[in-house]
C-alpha distance (Angstrom), angle and dihedral (degrees) to the residues before:
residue distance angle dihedral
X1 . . .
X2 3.98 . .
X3 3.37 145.3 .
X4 4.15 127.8 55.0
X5 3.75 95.9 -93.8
X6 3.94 98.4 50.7
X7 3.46 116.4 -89.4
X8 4.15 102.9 11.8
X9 3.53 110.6 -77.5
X10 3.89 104.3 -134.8
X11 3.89 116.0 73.2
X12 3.21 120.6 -79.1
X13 4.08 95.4 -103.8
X14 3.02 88.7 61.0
X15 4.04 100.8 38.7
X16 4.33 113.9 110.0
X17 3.64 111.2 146.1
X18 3.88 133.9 33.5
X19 3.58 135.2 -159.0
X20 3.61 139.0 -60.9
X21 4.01 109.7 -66.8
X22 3.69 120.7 -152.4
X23 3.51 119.4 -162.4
X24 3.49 136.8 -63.8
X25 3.74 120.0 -108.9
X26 3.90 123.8 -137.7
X27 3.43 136.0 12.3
X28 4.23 126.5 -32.5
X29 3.28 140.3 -131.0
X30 4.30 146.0 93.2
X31 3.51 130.7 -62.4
X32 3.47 110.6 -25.1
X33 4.53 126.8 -162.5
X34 3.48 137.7 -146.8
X35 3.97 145.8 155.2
X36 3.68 138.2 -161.4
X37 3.74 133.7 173.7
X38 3.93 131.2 -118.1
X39 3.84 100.6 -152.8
X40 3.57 94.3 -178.6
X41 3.99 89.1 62.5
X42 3.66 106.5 28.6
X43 3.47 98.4 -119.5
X44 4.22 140.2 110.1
X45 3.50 126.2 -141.3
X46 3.95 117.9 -142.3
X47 3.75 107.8 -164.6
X48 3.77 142.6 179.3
X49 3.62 138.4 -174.5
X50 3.88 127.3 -159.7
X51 3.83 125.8 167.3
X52 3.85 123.7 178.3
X53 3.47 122.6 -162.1
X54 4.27 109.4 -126.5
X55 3.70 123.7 -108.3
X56 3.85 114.0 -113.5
X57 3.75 116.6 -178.3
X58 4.47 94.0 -157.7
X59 3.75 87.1 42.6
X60 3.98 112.2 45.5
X61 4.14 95.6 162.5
X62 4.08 91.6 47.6
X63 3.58 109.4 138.3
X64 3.96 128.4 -147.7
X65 4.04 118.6 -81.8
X66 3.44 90.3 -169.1
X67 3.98 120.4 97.8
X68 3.71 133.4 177.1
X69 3.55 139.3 -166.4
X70 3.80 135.8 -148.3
X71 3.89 118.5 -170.8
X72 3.75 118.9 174.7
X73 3.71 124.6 -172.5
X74 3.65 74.8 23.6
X75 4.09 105.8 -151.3
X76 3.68 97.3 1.7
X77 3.73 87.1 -62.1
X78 4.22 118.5 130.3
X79 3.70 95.2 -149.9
X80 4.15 102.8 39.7
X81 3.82 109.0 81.9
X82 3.81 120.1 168.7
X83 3.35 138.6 -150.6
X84 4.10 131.6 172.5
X85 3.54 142.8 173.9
X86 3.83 122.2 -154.7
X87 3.74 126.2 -171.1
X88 4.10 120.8 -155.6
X89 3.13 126.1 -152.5
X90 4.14 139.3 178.3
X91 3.35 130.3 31.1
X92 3.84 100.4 -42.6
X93 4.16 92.5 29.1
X94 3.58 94.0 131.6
X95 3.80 92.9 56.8
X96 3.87 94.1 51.3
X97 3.52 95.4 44.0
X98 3.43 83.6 51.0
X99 3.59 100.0 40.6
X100 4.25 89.8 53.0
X101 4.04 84.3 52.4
X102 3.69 96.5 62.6
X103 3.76 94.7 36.0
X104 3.89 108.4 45.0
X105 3.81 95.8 59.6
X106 4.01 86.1 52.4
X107 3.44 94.3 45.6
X108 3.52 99.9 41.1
X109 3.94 95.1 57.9
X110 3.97 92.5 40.1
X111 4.21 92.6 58.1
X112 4.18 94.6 121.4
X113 3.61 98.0 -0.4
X114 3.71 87.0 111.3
X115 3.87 95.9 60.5
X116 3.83 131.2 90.7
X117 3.92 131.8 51.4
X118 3.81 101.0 -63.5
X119 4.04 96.5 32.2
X120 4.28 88.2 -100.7
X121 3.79 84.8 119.6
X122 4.21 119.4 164.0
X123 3.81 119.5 -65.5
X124 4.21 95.6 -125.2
X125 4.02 88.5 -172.7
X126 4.08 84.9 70.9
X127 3.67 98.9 39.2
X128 3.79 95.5 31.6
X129 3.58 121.5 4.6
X130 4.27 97.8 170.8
X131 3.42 84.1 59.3
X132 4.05 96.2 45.8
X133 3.55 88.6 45.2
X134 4.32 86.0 47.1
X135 4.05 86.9 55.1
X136 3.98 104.5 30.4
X137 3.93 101.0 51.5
X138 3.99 90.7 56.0
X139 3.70 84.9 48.6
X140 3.43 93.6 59.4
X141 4.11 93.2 41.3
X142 4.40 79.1 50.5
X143 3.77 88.6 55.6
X144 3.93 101.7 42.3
X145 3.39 90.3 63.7
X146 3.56 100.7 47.3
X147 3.60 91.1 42.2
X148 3.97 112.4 104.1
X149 3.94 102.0 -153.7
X150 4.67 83.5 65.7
X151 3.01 130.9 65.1
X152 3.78 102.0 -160.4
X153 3.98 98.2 167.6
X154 3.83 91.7 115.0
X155 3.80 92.7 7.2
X156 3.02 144.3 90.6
X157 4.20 148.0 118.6
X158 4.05 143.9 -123.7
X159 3.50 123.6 -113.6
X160 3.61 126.2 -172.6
X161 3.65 115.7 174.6
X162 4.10 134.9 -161.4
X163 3.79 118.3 -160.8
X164 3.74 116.7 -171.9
X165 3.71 99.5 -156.8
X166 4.23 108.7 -178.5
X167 3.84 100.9 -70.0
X168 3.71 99.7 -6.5
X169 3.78 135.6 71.0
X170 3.77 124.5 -149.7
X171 3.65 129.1 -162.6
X172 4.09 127.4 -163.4
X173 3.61 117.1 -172.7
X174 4.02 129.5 -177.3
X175 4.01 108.9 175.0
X176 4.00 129.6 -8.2
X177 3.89 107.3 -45.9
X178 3.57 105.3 110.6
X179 3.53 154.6 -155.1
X180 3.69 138.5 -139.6
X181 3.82 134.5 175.3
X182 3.97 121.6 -151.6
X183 4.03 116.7 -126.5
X184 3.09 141.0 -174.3
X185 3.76 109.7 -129.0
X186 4.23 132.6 157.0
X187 3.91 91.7 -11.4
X188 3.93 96.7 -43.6
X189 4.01 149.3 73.5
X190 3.65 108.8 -97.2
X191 3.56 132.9 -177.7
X192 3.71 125.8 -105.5
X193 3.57 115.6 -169.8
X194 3.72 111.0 -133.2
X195 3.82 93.8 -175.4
X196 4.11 139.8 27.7
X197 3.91 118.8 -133.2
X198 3.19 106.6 -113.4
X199 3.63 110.4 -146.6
X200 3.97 137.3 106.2
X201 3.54 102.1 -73.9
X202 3.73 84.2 74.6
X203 3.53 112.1 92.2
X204 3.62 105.7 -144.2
X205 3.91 90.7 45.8
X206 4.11 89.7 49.0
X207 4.11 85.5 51.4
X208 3.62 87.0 49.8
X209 3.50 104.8 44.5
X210 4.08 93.3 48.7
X211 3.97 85.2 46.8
X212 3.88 77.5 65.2
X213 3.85 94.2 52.6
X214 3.63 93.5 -94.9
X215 3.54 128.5 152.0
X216 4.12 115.4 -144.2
X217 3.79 107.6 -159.7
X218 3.92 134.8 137.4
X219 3.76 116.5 -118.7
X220 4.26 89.2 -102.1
X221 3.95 87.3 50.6
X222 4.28 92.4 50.9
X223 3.98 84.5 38.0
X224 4.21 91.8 52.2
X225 3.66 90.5 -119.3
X226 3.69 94.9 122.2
X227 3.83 129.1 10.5
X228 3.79 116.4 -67.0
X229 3.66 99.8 -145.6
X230 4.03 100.4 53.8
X231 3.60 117.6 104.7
X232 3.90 107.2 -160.9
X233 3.78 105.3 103.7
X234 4.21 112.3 171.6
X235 3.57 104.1 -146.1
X236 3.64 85.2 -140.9
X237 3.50 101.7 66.2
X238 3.72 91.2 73.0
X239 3.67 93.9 -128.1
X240 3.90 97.7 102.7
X241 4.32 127.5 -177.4
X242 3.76 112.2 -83.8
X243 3.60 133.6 -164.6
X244 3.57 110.3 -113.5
X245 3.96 133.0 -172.6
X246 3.72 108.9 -129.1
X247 4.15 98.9 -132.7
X248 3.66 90.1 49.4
X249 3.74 157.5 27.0
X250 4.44 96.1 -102.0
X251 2.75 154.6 121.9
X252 3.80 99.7 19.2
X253 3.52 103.5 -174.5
X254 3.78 124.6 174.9
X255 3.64 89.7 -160.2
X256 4.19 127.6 63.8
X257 3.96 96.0 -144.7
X258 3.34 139.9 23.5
X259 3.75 140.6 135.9
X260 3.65 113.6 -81.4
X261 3.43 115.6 0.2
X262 4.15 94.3 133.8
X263 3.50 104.0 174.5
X264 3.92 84.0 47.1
X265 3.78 94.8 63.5
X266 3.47 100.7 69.9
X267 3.66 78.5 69.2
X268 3.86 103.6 53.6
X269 4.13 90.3 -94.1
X270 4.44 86.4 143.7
X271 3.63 131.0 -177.0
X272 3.90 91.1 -140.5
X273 3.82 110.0 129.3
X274 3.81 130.0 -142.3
X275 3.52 112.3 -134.1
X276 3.88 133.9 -167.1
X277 3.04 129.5 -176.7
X278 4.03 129.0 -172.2
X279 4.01 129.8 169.6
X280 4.00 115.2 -105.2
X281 3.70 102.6 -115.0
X282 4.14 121.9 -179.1
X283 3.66 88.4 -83.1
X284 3.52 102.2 62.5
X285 3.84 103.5 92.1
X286 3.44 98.6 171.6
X287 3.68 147.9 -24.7
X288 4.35 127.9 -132.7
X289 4.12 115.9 -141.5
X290 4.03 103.7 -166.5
X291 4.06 150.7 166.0
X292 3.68 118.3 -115.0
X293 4.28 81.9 -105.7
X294 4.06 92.9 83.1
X295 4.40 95.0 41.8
X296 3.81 97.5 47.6
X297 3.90 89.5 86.7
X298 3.94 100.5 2.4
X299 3.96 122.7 82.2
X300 3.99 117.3 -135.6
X301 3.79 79.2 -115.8
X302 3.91 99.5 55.8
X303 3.73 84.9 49.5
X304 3.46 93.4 55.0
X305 3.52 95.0 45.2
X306 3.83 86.1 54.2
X307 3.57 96.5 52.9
X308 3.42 98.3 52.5
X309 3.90 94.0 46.8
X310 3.79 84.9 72.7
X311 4.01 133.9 62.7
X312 3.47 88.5 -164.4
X313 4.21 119.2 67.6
X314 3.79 89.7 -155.9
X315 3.38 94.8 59.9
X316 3.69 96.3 55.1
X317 3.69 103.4 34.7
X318 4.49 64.1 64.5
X319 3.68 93.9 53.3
X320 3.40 101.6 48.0
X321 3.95 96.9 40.6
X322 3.78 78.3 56.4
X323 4.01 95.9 46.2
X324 3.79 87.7 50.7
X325 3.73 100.9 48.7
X326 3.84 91.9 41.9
X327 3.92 85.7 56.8
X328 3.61 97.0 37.1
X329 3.87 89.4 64.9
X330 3.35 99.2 34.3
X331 4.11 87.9 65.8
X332 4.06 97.4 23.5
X333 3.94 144.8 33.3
X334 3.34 89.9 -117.8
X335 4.39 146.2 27.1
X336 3.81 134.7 -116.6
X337 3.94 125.6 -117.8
X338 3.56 106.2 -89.7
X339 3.61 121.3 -154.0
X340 4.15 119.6 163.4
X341 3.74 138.6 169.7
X342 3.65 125.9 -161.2
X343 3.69 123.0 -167.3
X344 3.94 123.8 179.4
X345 3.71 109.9 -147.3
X346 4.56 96.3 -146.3
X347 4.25 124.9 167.4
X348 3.68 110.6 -98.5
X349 3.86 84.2 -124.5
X350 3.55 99.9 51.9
X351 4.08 105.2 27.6
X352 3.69 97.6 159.7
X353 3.70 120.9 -143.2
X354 3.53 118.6 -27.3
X355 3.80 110.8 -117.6
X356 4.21 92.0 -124.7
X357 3.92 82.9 68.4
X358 3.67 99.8 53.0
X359 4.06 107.5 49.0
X360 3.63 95.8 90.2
X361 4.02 92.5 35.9
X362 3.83 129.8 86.4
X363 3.79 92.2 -91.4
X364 3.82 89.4 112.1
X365 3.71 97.2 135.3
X366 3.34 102.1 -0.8
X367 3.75 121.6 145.3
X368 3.45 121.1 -115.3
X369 3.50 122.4 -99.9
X370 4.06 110.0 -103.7
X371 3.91 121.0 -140.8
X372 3.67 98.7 -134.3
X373 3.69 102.9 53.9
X374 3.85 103.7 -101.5
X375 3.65 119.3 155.7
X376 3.33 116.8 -90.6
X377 3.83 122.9 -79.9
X378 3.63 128.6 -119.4
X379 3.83 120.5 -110.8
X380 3.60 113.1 -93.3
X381 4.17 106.4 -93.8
X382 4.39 101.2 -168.5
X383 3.96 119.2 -134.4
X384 3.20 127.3 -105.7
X385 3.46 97.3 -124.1
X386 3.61 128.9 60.0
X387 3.82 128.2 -104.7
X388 3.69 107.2 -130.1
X389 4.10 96.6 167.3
X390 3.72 109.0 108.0
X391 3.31 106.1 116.6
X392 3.67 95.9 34.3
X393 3.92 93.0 110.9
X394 3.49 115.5 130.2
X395 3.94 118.4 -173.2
X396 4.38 112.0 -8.4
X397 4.09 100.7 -114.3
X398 3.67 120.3 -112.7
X399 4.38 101.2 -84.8
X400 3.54 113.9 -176.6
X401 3.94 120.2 -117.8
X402 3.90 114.8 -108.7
X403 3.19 127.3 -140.9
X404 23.82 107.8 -123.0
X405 4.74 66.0 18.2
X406 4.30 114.3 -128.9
X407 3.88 112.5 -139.7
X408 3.74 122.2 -166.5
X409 3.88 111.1 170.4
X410 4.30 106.3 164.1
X411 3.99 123.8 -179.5
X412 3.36 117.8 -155.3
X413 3.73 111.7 -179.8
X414 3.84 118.4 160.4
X415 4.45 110.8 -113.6
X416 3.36 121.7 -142.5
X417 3.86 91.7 -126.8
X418 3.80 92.2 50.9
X419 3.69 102.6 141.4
X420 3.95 89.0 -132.0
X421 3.89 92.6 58.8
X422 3.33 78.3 77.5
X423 3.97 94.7 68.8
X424 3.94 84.4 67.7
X425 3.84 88.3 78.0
X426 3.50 103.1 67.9
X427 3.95 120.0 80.0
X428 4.20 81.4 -133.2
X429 3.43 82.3 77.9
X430 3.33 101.0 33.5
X431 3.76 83.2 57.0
X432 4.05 85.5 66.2
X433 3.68 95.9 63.2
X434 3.47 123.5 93.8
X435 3.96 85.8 -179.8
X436 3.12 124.7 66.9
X437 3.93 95.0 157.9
X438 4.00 87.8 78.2
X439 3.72 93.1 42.2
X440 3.87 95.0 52.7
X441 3.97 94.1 43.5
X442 4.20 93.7 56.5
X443 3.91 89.8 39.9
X444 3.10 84.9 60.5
X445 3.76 107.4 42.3
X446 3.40 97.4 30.4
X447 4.09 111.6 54.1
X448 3.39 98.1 143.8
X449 4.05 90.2 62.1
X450 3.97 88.7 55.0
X451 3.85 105.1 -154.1
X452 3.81 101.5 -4.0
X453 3.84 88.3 128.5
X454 3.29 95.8 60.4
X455 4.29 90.8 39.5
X456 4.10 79.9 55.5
X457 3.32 103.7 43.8
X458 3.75 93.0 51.9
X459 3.58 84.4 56.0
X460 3.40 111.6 33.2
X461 3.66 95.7 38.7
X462 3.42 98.3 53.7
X463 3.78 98.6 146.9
X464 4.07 87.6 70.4
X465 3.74 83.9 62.8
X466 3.79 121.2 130.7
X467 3.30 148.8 168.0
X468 3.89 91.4 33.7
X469 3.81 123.4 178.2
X470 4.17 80.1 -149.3
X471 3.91 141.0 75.8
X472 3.66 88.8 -127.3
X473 3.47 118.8 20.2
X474 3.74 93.2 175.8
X475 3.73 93.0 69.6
X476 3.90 91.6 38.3
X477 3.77 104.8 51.7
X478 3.74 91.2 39.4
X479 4.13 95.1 55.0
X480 3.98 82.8 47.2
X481 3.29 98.9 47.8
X482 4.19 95.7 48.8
X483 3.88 87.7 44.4
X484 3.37 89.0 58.4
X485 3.72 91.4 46.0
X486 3.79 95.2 48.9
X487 4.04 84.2 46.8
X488 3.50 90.9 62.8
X489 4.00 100.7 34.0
X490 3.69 74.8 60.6
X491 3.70 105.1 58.9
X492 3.66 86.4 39.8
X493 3.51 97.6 58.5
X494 4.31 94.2 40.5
């Protein structure tokens, strides 16, 4: 996420460096694949996880503070499989996003354990996982900041968390990662939103908030720049609503909840979650768990449409790392953390090919195959113009309540003695780039990395492509290119 107040708090043109990082925890590496039944609802989940660390020009070695989580069989159980996304931010970000990781899953499956005579108690996340998720993820927020080894004073992290229990799916969501589920509505894939930003530009969460004593201004408003009583932030503009205390110039956050955060509490900053939670019918194909990094510039819908371009998860958890980072530079001097999961919902009967079997296949681009017999979809073609809508929720809609843990946490961050940077030095490549702006501002600020503009831009602007031997070279240059990545994050860490 960033900088020490949550979010950076200068506007965006002006934005270049983020917080302090901390390390990531776990093992590294690119896109990685997995599937596991749910007997008790006939169905297999395909999943894959990719996180990329962001690109910041002042700070070159700055790791990911993002962290994820992926438990399957979650608590012993065959049909509860977990998966979360948690997004650090300030000074010790990494640590609390790492900290929520390794506590949620413990937390989650320990809600009720401790009642009855002998301490065997009822396991709530089986019977009642919104209200597990309701009582575990302030638990967790409870033991950061009693915990010793974080200082959570002006950090903290996101979670949002997706719990495929049998039949049913149920999402948790403190701050602005989000999720989204892929369905198949009036002869297309639509997006579903699983989850509600949670951040000032909402108006219930702004009334709340200042019913705490907050002030909601954007940095220009606090610095007199612009009037400090008008309301009509453009979340374009880069300057976004923060939560303000009103004796002082803190905490700043861009968000309205999170875990951590103390000094933003007094202020109305909660660790409460939002849950939803919705029955998987034939339609849902699939459903997205992501950091904030992938829908600063990307719509729910244009990662749907994404998603379902490709048979293969791996291959778009590629795609849209490459979308993001492509728009990232095109409107700032540096890119996000970007963590995603991508889990195809398929019948146990009729699975489909497993995703393993297809990398070295023509499925480049292909769409995925649906469960209910629709023709097949097109393969995703981006817009020209940029989706700039994240935090245009208003109020959440009414959702209904519903009734041995598997970590993968990868970092890919590009080196400056990547073999591939050197790619960037040829004009071939050159030819590739439709933007030069991006190129010319890292050559620049950057000459100890050589060419890693150019190495990036190839990569991370993949829409400029041309002249491609391929039918998409979005999704081809960006597996390459993360390959090559995890090849050397592998060498490096032998």
């Amino acid at each position: 996420m960033g900088c020490a107040q949550g979010k950076c708090c200068v506007p965006r043109r002006q934005r270049g460096r983020g917080g302090g990082g901390g390390g990531a925890v776990g093992g590294r590496g690119g896109a990685t694949l997995g599937r596991v039944a749910v007997p008790g609802a006939g169905l297999v989940l395909e999943y894959a996880t990719l996180a990329v660390a962001g690109l910041y020009p002042d700070s070159p070695g700055r790791e990911s503070q993002d962290a994820h989580l992926v438990a399957t069989r979650f608590a012993g159980h065959p049909d509860l499989h977990l998966f979360a996304v948690f997004d650090g931010h300030g000074a010790c970000g990494a640590a609390c996003a790492g900290f929520a990781r390794d506590a949620l899953p413990r937390l989650l499956a320990g809600v009720g354990m401790g009642e009855g005579e002998e301490g065997g108690g009822r396991m709530v996340v089986v019977e009642d996982p919104a209200a597990a998720f309701r009582e575990a993820l302030p638990a967790a927020n409870a033991e950061m900041h009693a915990a010793d080894e974080v200082d959570d004073s002006m950090s903290g992290t996101t979670a949002v968390a997706a719990l495929v229990a049998g039949g049913a799916l149920h999402v948790a969501n403190v701050g602005d990662s989000r999720a989204v589920a892929g369905v198949w509505r009036e002869g297309r894939v639509a997006a579903e939103e699983l989850s509600w930003d949670q951040t000032p530009f909402r108006a219930d969460e702004r009334a709340r908030v200042k019913a705490c004593g907050a002030r909601v201004m954007s940095v220009e408003q606090v610095e007199g720049v612009r009037d400090p009583e008008a309301e009509g932030w453009v979340a374009d503009e880069g300057d976004p609503p923060r939560v303000w205390a009103r004796d002082g110039l803190y905490p700043g956050t861009a968000f309205t909840r999170s875990l951590g955060d103390q000094a933003a509490e007094a202020v109305g900053v909660i660790a409460e979650p939002e849950v939803k939670s919705v029955e998987i019918t034939p339609a849902h194909l699939f459903f997205v768990v992501a950091s904030d990094g992938v829908f600063e510039f990307l719509s729910s819908q244009d990662v749907v449409d994404m998603v379902a371009a490709y048979e293969d998860p791996r291959e778009a958890c590629s795609a849209i790392a490459a979308e993001s980072y492509k728009l990232w530079l095109e409107h700032e001097n540096r890119t996000d953390d970007i963590t995603i999961i991508i889990v195809h919902i398929r019948d146990s009967e009729n699975p489909g090919p497993a995703g393993s079997q297809k990398m070295n296949g023509s499925s480049l681009g292909a769409p995925i195959a649906l469960r209910t017999g629709q023709p097949e979809l097109p393969v995703y073609v981006p817009s020209e113009a940029s989706h700039l809508n994240r935090d245009a929720a208003t109020e959440m809609p009414s959702s209904s309540s519903g009734s041995p843990t598997e970590q993968h946490l990868s970092c890919v961050a590009p080196s400056p003695t990547h073999p591939l940077l050197g790619v960037g030095r040829t004009s071939e490549t050159a030819k590739l780039i439709e933007s030069e702006r991006a190129i010319n501002y890292y050559t620049k600020r950057i000459p100890s990395a050589g060419s890693c503009c150019c190495a990036m831009a190839v990569v991370l602007a993949l829409q400029s492509v041309r002249h491609a031997p391929v039918a998409n070279p979005l999704g081809a240059v960006a597996r390459v290119f993360l390959e090559h990545l995890l090849t050397d994050d592998a060498k490096k860490g032998s």
